[in-house]
C-alpha positions in Angstrom: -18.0 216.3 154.4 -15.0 218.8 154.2 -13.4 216.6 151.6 -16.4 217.0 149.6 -16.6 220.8 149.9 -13.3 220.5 149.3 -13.5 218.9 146.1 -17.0 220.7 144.9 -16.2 224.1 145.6 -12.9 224.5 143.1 -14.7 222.7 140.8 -18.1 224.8 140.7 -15.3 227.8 140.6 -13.8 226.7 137.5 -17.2 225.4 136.0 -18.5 229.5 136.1 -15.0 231.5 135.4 -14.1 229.0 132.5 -16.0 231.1 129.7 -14.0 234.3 131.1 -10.7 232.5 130.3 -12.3 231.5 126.8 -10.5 232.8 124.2 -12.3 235.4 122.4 -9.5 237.0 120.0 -11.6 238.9 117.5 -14.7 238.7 119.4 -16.6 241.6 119.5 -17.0 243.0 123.5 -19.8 242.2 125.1 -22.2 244.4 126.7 -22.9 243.8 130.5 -25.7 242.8 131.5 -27.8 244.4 134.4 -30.2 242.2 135.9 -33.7 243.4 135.8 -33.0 245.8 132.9 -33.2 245.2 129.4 -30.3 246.5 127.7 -30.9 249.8 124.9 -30.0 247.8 121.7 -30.1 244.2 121.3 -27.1 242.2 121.5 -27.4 240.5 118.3 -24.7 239.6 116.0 -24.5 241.4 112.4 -24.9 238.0 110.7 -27.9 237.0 111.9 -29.7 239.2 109.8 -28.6 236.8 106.8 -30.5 234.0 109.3 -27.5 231.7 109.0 -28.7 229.5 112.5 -31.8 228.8 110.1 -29.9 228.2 107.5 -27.8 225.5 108.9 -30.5 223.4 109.0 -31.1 223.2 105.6 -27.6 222.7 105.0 -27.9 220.0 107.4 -30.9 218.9 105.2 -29.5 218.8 101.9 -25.9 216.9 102.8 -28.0 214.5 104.5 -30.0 213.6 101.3 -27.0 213.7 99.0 -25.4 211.3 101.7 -28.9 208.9 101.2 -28.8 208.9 97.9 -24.9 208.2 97.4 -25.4 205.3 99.8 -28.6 204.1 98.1 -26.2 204.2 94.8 -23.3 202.2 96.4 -25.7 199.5 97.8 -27.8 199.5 94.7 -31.3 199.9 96.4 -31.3 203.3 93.9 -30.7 202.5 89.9 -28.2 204.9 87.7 -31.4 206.7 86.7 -33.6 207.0 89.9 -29.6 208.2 91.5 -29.3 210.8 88.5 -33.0 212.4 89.0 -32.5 212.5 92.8 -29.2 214.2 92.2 -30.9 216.6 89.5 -33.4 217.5 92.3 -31.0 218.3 94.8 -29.2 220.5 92.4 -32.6 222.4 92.5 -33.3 222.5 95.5 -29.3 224.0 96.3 -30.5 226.6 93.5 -33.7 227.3 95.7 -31.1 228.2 98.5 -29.0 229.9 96.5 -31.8 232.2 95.2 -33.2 232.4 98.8 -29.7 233.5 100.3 -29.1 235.9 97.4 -30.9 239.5 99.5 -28.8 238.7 102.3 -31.9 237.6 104.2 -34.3 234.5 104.0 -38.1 235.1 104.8 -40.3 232.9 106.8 -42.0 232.2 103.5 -38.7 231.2 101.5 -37.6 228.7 104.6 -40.9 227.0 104.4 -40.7 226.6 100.6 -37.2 225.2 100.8 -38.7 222.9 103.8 -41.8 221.8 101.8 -39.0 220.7 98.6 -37.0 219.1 101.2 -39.6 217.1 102.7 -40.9 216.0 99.3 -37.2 214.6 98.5 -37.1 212.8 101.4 -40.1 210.9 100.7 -38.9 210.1 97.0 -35.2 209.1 98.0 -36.9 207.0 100.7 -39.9 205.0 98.3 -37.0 204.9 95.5 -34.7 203.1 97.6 -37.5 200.7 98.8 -39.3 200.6 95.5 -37.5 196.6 95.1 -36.1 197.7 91.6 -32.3 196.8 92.1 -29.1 198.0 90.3 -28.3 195.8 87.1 -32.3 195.8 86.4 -32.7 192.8 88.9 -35.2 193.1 91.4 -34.9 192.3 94.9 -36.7 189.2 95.9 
């Protein structure tokens, strides 16, 4: 049993004081916090107000598809054509993000937009790669 405490305690130790040894060169300081008491001014970051954690996701979202539909190419379940309008969407739907990002800020109402667009190409890259039409014109039997 003493081995165990032994071996627990350093480790439990190390487990809580490791983000104190972090290094956090050019990391802003960060306020204390008291428990029980909510501290005067939030502790929020200045970039969030561009939303980027939200963003990420659609980031996520649109190299995802690209990926699908590059893959779909390669393996020719897509055709040069279905592979071209897919692509010509995405482009649009970058735009979307583009114009969504350009205030510094994207609204509920812009993230759901770019979500709806997203959601639609996902379902066309996905019934154009199983659609059984084949690169070369043949079609899969």
């Amino acid at each position: 049993m003493t081995a165990l405490k032994m071996l627990v305690v350093p480790a439990l130790l190390l487990a809580f004081s490791a983000p104190t040894f972090a290094d956090d060169r050019g990391a802003t300081p960060a306020i204390p916090a008291t428990p029980g008491v909510a501290p005067a001014t939030p502790a929020i970051p200045a970039s969030a107000g561009k939303n980027p954690a939200a963003m990420q996701g659609i980031d996520r979202r649109i190299q995802n598809q690209e990926r699908r539909i590059e893959q779909g190419e390669r393996s020719g379940a897509l055709t040069g054509k279905e592979a071209a309008r897919m692509e010509r969407k995405e482009q649009n739907i970058q735009k979307m993000e583009e114009k969504a990002k350009a205030d510094g800020k994207v609204t509920p109402q812009e993230r759901r937009k770019l979500d709806h667009q997203l959601d639609q190409q996902s379902r066309r890259i996905h019934r154009e790669k199983h659609d059984r039409q084949r690169q070369g014109g043949r079609k899969q039997d």
